[in-house]
gemmi code that builds the backbone of each chain (N, CA, C; Angstrom):
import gemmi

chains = {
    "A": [
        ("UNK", (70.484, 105.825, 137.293), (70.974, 105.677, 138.675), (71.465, 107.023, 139.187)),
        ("UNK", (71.172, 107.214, 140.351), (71.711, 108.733, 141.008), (73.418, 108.893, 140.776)),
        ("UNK", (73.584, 110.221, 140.764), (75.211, 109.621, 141.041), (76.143, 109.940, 141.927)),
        ("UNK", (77.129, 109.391, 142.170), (77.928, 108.710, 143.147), (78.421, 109.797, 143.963)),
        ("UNK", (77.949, 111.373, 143.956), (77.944, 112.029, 145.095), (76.636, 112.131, 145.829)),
        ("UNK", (75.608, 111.567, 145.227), (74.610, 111.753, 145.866), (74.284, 109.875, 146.620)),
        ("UNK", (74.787, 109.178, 146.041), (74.657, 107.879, 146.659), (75.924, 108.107, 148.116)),
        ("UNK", (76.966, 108.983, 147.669), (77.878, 108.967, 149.162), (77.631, 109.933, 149.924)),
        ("UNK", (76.121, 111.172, 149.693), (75.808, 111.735, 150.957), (74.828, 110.738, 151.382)),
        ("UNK", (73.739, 110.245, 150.576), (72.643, 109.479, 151.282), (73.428, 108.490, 152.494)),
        ("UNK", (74.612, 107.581, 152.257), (74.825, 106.675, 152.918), (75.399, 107.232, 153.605)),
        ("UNK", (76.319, 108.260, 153.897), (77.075, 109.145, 155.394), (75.590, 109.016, 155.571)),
        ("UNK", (74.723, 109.568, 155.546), (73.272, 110.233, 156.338), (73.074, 109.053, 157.185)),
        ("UNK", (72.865, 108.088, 156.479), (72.198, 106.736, 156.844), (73.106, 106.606, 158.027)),
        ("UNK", (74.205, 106.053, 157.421), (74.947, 105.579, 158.539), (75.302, 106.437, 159.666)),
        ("UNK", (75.145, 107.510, 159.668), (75.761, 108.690, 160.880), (74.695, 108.479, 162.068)),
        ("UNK", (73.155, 108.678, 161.176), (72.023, 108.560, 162.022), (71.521, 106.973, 162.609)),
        ("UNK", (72.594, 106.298, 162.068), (72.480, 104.754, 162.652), (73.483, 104.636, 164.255)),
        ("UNK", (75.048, 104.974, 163.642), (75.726, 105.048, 164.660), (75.295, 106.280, 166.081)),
        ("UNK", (74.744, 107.532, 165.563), (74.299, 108.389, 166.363), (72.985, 107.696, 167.383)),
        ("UNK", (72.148, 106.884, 167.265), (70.829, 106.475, 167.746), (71.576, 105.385, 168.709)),
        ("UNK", (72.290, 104.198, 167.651), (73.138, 103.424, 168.959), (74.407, 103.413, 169.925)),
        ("UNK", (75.084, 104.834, 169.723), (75.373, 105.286, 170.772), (74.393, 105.739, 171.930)),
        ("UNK", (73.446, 106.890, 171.473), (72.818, 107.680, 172.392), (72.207, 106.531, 173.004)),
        ("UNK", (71.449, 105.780, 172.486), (70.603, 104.196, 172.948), (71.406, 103.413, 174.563)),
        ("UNK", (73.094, 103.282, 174.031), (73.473, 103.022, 174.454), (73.803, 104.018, 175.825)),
        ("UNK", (74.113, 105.048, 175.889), (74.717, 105.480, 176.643), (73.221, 106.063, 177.192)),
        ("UNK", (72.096, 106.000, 177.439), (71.386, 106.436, 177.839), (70.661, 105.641, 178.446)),
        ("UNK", (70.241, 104.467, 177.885), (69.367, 103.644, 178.509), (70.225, 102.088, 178.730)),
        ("UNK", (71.477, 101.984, 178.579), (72.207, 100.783, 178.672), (73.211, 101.004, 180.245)),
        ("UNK", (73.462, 102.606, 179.833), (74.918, 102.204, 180.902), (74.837, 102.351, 182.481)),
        ("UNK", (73.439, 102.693, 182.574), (72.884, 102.616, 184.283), (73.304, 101.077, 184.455)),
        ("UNK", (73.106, 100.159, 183.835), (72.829, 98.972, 184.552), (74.653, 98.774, 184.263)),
        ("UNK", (75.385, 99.121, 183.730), (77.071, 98.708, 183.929), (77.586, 99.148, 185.398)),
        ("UNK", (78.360, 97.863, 185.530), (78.932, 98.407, 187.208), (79.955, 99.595, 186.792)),
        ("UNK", (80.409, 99.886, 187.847), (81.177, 101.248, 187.709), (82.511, 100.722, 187.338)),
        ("UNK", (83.052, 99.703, 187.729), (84.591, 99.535, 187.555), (84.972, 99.299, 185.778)),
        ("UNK", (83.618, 99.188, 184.958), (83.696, 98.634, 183.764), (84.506, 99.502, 182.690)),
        ("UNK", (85.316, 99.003, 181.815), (86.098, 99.827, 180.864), (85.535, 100.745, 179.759)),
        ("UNK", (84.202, 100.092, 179.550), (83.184, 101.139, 178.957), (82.712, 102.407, 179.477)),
        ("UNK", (83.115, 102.363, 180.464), (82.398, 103.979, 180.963), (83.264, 104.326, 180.180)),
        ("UNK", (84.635, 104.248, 180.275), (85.549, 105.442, 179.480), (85.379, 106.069, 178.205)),
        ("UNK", (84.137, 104.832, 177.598), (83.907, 105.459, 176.010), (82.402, 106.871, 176.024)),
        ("UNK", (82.180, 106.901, 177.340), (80.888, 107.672, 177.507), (81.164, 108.694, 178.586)),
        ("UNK", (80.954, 110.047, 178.428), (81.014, 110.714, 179.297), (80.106, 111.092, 180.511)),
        ("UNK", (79.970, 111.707, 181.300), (79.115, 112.056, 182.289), (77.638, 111.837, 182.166)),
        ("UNK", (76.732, 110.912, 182.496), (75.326, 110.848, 182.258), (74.227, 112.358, 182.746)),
        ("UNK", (75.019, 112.930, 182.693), (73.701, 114.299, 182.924), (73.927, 115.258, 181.846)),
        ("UNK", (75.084, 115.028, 180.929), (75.210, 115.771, 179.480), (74.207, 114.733, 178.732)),
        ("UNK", (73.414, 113.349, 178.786), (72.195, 113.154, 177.995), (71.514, 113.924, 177.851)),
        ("UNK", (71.167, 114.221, 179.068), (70.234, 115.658, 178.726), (70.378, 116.393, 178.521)),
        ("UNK", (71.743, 116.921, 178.549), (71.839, 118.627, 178.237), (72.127, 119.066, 176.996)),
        ("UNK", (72.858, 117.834, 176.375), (73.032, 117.910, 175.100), (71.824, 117.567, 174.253)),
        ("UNK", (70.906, 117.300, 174.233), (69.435, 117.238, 173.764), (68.590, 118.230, 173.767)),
        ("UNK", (68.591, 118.667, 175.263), (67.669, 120.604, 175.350), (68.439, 121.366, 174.756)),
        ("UNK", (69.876, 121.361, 174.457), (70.320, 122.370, 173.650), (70.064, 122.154, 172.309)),
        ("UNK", (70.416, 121.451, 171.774), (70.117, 121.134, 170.261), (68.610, 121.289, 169.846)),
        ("UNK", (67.449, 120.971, 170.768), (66.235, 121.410, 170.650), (65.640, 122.566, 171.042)),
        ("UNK", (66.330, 123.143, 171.819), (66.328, 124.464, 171.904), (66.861, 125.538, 170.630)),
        ("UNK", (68.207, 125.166, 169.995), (68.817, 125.845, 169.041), (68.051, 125.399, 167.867)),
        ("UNK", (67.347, 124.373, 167.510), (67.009, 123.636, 166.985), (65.265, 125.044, 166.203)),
        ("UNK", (64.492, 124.799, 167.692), (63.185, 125.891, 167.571), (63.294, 127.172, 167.454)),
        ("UNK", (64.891, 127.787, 168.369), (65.070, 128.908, 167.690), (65.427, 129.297, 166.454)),
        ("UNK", (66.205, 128.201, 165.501), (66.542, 128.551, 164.281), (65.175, 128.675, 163.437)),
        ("UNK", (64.317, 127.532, 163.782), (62.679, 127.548, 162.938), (62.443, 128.704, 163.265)),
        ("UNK", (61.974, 129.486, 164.621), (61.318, 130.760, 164.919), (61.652, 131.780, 164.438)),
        ("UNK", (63.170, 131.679, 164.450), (63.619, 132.953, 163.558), (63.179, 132.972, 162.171)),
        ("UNK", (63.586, 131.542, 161.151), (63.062, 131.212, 159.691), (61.471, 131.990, 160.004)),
        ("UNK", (60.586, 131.420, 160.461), (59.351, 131.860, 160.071), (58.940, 133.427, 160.450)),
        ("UNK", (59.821, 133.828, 161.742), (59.405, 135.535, 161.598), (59.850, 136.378, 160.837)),
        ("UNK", (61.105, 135.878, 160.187), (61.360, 136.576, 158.815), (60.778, 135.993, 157.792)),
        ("UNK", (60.461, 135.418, 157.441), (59.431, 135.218, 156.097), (57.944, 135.850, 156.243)),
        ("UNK", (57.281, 136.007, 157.822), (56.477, 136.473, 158.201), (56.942, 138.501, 158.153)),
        ("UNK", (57.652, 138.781, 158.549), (58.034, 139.952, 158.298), (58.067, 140.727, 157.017)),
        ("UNK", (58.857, 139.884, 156.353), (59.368, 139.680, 155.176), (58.127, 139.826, 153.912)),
        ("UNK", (57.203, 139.402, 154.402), (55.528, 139.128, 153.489), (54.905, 140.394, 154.012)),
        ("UNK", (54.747, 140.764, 155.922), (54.388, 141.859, 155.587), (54.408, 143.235, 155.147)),
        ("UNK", (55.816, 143.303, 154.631), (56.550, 144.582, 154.693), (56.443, 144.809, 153.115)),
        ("UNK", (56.374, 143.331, 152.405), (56.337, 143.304, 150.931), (54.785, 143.887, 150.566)),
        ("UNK", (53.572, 143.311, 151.614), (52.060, 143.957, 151.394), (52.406, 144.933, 151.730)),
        ("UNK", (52.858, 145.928, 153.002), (52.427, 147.368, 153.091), (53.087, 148.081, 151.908)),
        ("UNK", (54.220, 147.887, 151.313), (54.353, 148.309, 150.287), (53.364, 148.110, 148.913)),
        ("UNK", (52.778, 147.197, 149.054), (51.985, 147.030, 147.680), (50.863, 148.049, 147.586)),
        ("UNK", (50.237, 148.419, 149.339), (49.132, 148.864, 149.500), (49.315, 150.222, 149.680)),
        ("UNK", (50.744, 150.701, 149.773), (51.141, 152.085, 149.449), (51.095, 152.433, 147.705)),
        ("UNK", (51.270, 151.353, 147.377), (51.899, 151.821, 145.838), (50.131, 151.897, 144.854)),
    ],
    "B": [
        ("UNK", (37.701, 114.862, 149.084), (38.379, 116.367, 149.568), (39.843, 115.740, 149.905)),
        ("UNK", (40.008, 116.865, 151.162), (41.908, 116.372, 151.666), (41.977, 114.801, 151.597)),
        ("UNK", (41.483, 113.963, 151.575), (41.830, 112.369, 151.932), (42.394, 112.146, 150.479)),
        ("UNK", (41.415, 113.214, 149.224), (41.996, 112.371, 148.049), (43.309, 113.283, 148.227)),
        ("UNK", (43.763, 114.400, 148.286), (44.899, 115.201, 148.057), (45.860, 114.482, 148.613)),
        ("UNK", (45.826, 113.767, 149.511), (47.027, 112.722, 150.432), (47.044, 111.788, 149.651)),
        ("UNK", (45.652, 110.970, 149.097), (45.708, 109.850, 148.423), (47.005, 110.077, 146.827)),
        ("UNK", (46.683, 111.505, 146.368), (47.391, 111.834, 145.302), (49.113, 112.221, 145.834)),
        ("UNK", (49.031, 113.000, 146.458), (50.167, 113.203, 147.521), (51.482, 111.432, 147.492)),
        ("UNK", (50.703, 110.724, 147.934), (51.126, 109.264, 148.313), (51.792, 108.440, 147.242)),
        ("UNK", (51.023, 108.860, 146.580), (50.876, 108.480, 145.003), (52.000, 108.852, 144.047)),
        ("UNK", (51.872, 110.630, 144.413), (53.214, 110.938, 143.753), (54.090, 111.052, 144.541)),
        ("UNK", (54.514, 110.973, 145.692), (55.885, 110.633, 146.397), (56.260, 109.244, 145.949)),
        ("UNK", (55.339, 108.580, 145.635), (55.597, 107.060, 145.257), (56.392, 107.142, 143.948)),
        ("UNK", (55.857, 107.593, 142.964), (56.540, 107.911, 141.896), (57.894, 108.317, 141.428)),
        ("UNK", (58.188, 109.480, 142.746), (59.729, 109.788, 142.097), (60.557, 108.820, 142.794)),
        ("UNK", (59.804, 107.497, 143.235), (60.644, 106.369, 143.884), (60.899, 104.992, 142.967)),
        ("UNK", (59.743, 105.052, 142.132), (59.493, 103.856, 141.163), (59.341, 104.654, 139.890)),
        ("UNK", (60.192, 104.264, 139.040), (60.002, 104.810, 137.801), (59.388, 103.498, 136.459)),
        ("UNK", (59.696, 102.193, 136.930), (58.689, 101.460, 135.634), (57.259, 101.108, 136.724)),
        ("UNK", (56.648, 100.912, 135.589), (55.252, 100.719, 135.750), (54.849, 99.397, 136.889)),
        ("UNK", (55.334, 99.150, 136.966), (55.056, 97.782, 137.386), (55.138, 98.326, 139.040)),
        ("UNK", (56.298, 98.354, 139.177), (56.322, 98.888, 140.768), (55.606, 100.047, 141.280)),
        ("UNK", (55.047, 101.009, 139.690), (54.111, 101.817, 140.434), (52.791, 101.710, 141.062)),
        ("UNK", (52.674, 100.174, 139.942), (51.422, 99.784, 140.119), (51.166, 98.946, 141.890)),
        ("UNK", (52.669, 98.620, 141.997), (52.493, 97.568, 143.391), (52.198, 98.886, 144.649)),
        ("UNK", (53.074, 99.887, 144.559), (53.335, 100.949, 145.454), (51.642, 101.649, 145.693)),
        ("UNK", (51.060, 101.503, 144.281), (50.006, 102.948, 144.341), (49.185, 101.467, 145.441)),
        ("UNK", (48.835, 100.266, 145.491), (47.487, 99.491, 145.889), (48.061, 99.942, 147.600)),
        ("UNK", (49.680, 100.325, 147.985), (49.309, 100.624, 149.828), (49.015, 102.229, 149.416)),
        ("UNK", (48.962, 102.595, 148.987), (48.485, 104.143, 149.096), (46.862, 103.664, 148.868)),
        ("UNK", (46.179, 102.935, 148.326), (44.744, 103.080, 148.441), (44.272, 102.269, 149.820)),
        ("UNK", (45.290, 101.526, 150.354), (45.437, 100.894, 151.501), (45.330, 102.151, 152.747)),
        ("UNK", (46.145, 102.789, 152.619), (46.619, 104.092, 153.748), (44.972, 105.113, 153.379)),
        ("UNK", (44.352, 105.219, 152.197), (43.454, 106.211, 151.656), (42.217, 105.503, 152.639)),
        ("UNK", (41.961, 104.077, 152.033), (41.031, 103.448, 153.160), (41.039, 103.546, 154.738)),
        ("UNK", (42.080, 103.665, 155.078), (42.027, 103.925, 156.434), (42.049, 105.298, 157.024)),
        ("UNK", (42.527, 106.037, 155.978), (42.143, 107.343, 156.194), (40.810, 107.641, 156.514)),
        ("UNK", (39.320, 106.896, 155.060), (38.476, 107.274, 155.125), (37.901, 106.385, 155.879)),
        ("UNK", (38.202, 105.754, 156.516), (37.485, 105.115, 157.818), (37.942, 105.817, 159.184)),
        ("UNK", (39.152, 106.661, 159.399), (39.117, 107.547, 160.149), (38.354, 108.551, 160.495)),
        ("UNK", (38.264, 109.086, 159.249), (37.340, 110.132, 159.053), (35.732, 109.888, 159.584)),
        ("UNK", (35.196, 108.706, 158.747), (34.311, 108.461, 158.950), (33.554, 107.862, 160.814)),
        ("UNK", (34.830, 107.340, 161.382), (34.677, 108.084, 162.936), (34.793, 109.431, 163.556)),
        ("UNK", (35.393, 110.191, 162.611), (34.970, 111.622, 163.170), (36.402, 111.982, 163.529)),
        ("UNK", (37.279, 111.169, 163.112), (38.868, 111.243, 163.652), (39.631, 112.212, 162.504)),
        ("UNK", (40.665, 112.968, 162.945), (41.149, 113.414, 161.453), (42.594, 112.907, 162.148)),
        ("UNK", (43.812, 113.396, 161.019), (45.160, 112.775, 161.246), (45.475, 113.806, 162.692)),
        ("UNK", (44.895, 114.684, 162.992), (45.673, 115.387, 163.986), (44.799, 114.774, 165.286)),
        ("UNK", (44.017, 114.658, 165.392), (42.702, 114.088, 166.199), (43.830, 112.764, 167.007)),
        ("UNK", (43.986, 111.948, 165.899), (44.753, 110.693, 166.105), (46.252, 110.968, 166.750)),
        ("UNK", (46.796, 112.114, 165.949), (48.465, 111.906, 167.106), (48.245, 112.770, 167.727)),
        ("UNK", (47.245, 113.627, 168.298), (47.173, 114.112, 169.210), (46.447, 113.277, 170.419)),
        ("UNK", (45.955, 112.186, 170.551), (45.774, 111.126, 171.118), (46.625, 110.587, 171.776)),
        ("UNK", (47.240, 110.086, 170.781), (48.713, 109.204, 170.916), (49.351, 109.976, 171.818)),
        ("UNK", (49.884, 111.111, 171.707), (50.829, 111.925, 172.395), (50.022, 111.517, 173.887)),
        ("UNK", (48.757, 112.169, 174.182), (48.155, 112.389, 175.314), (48.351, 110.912, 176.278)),
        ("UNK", (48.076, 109.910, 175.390), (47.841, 108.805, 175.909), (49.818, 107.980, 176.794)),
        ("UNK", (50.514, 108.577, 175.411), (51.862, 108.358, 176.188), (52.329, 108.849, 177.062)),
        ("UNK", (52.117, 110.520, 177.011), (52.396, 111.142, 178.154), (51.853, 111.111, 179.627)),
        ("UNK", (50.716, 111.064, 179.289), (49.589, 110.045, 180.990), (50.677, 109.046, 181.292)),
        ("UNK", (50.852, 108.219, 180.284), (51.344, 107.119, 180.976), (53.162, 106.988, 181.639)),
        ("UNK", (53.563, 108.206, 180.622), (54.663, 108.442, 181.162), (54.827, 109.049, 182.410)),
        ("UNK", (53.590, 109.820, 182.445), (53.955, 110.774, 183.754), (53.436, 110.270, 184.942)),
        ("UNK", (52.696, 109.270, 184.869), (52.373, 108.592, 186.037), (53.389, 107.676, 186.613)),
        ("UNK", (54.485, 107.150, 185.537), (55.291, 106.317, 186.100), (56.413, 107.114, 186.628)),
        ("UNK", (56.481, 108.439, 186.044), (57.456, 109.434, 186.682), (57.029, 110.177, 187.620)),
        ("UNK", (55.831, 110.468, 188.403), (55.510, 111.058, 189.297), (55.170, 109.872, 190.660)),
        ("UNK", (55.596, 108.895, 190.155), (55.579, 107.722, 191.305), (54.424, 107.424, 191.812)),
        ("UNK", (53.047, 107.893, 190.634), (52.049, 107.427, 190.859), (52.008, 105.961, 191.364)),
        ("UNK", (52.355, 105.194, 190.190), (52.675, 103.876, 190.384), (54.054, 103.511, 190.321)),
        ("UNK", (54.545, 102.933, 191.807), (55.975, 102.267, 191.637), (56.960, 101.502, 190.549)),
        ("UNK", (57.648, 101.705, 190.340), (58.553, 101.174, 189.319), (59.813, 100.385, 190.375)),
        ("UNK", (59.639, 98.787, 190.207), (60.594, 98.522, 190.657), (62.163, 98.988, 190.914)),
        ("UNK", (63.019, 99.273, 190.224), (64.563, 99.358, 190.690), (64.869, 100.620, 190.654)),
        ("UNK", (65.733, 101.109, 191.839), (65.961, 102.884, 191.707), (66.190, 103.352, 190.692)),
        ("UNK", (67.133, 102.099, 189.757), (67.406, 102.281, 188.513), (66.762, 103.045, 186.948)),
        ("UNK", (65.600, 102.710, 187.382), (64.218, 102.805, 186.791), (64.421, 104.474, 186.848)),
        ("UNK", (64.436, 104.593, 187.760), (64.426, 106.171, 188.041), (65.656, 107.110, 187.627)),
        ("UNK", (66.813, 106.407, 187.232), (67.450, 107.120, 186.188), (67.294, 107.124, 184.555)),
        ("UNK", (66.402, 106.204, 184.188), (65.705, 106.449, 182.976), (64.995, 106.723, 182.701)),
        ("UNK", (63.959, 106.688, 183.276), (62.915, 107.571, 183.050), (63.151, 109.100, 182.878)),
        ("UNK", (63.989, 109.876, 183.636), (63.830, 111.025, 183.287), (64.589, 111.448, 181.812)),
        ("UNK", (65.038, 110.370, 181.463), (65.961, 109.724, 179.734), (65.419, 109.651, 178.865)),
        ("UNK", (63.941, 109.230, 179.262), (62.947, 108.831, 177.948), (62.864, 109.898, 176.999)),
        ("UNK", (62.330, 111.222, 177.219), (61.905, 111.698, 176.177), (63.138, 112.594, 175.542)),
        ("UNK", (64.014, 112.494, 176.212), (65.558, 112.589, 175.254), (65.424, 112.045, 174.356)),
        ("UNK", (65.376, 110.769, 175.079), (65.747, 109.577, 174.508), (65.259, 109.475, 172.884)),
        ("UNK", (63.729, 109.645, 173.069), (62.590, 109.633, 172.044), (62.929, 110.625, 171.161)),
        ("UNK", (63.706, 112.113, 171.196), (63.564, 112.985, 170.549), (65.111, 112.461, 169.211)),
        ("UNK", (65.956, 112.115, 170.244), (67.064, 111.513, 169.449), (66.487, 110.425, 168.502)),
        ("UNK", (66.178, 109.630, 168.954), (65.574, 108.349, 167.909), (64.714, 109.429, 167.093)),
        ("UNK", (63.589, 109.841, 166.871), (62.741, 110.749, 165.958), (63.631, 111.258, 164.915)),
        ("UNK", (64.859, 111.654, 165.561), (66.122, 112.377, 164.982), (66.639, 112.261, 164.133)),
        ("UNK", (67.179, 111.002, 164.605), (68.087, 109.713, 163.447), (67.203, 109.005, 162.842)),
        ("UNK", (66.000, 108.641, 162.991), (64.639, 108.120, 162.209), (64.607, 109.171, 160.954)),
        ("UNK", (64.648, 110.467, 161.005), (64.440, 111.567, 159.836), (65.854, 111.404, 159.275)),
        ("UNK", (66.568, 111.309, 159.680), (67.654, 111.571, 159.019), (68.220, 110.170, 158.484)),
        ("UNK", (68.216, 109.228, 158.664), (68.463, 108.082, 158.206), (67.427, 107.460, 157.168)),
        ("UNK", (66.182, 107.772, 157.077), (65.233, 107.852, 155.927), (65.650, 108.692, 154.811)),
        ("UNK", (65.911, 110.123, 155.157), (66.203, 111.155, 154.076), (67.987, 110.311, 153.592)),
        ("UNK", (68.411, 110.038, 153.856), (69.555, 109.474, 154.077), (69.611, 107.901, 152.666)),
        ("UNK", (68.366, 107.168, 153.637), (68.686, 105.954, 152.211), (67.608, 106.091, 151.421)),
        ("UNK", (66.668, 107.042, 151.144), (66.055, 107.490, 150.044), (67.149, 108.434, 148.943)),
        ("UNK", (67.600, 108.689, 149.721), (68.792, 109.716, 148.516), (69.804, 108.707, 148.135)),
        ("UNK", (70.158, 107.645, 148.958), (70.812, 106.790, 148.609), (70.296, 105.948, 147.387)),
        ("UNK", (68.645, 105.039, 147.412), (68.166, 104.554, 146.166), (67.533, 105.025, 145.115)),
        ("UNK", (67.764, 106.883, 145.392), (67.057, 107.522, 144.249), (67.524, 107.499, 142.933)),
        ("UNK", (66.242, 106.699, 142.021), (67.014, 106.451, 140.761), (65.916, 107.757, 139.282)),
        ("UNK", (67.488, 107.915, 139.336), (66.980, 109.461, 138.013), (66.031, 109.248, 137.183)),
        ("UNK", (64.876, 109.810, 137.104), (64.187, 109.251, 136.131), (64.210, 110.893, 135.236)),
        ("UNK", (64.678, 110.717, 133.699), (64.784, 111.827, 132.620), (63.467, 112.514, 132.779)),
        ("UNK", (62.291, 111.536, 131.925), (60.983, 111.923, 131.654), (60.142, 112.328, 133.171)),
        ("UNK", (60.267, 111.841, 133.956), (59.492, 112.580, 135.261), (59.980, 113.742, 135.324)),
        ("UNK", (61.441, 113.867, 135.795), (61.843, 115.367, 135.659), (61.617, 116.555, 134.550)),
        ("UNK", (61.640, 116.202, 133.388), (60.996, 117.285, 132.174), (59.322, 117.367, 132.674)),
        ("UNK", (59.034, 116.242, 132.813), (57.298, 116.600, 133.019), (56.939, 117.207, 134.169)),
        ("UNK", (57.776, 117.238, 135.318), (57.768, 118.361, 136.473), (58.096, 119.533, 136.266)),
        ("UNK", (59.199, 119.532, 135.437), (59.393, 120.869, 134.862), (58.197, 121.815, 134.509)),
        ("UNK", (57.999, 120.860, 133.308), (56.138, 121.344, 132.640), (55.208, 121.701, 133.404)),
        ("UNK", (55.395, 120.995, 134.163), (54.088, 120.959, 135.243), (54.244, 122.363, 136.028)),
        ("UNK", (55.459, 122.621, 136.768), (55.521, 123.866, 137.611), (55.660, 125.008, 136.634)),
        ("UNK", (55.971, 124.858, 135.338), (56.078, 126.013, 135.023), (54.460, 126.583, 134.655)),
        ("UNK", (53.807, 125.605, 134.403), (52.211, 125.371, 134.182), (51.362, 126.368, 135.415)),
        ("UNK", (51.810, 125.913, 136.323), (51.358, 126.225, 137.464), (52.013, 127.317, 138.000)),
        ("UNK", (52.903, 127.833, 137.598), (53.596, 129.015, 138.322), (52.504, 130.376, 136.860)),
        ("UNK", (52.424, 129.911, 135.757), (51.926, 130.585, 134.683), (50.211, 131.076, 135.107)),
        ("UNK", (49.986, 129.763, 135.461), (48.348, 130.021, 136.233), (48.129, 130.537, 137.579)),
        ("UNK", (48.770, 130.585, 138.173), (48.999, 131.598, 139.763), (49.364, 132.896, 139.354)),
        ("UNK", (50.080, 133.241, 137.881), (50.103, 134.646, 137.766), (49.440, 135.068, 137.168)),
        ("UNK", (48.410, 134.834, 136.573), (47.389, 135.569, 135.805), (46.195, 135.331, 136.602)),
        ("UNK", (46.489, 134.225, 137.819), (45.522, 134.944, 139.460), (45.621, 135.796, 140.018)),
        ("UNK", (46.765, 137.088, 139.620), (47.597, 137.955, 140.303), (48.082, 137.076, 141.546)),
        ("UNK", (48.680, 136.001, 141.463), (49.471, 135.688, 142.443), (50.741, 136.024, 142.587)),
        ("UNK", (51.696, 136.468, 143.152), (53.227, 136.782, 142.834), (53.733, 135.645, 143.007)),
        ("UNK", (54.638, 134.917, 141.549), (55.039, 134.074, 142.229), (56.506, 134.473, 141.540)),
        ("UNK", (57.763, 133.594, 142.477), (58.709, 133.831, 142.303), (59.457, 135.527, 142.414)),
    ],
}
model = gemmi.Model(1)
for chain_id, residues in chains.items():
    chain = gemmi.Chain(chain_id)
    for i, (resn, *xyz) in enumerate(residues, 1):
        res = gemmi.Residue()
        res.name, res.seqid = resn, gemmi.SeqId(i, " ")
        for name, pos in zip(("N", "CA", "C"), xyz):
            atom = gemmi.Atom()
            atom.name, atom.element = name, gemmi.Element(name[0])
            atom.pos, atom.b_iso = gemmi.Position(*pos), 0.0
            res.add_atom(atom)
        chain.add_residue(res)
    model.add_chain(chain)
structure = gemmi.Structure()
structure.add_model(model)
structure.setup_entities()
């Protein structure tokens, strides 16, 4: 059996990306249809951070990949021109 | 060719999931399940990228017609979600990866002998890539 630090990251994972999907679920595609006077808005902030908080994270998201791969790409060619000097 | 490398691929992801025989045996018959439909993909002329690159095309037409008011969408309402959707979609994709990686690490059960024989195996293979002059490591 795995053990019991690796069974209590799997289940934070699980569960974070459970509660994370039915919030966003919720607050994205549920709370248009709540009237305004309702006590739930208070648990959700401004509906135009859905989006903004999404292009950023996918934005920071492709820049972290782009950077990973132009340094490994760099990184490979700098290791050949040296080989082809030597 | 590649159909069997996925078929093997399938096969051994299956493995470091089922360690007695029995369940490997149940696991490997949808991997020849997924292999068949592979090679009936193929055999239309389709490959795996062919296919979600389809998919994509076919959702996005349809998304963008309902967002460019090609065709009406009943309630104004409509029109504050829609421009939500593919948030929407990228979050779910999100928590879909991460909640998989999540309760796979959760039911991963140690298997001793797979791990020594992976061992073997890469060191096998790291031994034969260097006397390809490959650099490895």
């Amino acid at each position: 059996a795995s053990s019991g630090q690796d069974k209590a990251l799997g289940a934070t994972l699980l569960l974070s990306s459970v509660a994370l999907f039915l919030y966003y679920t919720i607050w994205a595609l549920i709370m248009p249809f709540v009237d305004d006077g309702h006590p739930l808005h208070e648990y959700f902030p401004d509906r135009s951070y859905a989006i903004k908080i999404p292009v950023v994270i996918l934005l920071v998201g492709l820049t972290v990949v782009f950077t990973f791969l132009s340094l490994v790409m760099i990184k490979s060619n700098s290791s050949k021109k040296s080989v082809k000097k030597a | 060719g590649f159909s069997t490398f996925l078929l093997y691929t399938c096969i051994w992801n299956q493995k470091q999931f089922n360690c007695s025989v029995e369940s490997f045996l149940r696991s490997h018959s949808s991997c020849t399940k997924q292999f068949a439909l592979l090679q009936l993909a193929i055999l239309s002329k389709m490959t795996k990228a062919t296919e979600t690159a389809t998919f994509f095309a076919i959702i996005s037409t349809i998304y963008f017609i309902f967002l460019f008011g090609i065709i009406p969408l009943p309630e104004i309402i409509q029109q504050e979600i829609l421009p939500v959707l593919p948030w929407w979609a990228l979050i779910t994709f999100g928590s879909y990866s991460l909640g998989n990686i999540g309760y796979h690490v959760y039911r991963f059960r140690d298997c001793e002998d797979a791990y020594h024989e992976l061992m073997a195996e890469i060191q096998l293979a790291k031994e034969d890539l260097r006397s390809k002059n490959v650099s490895v490591d």
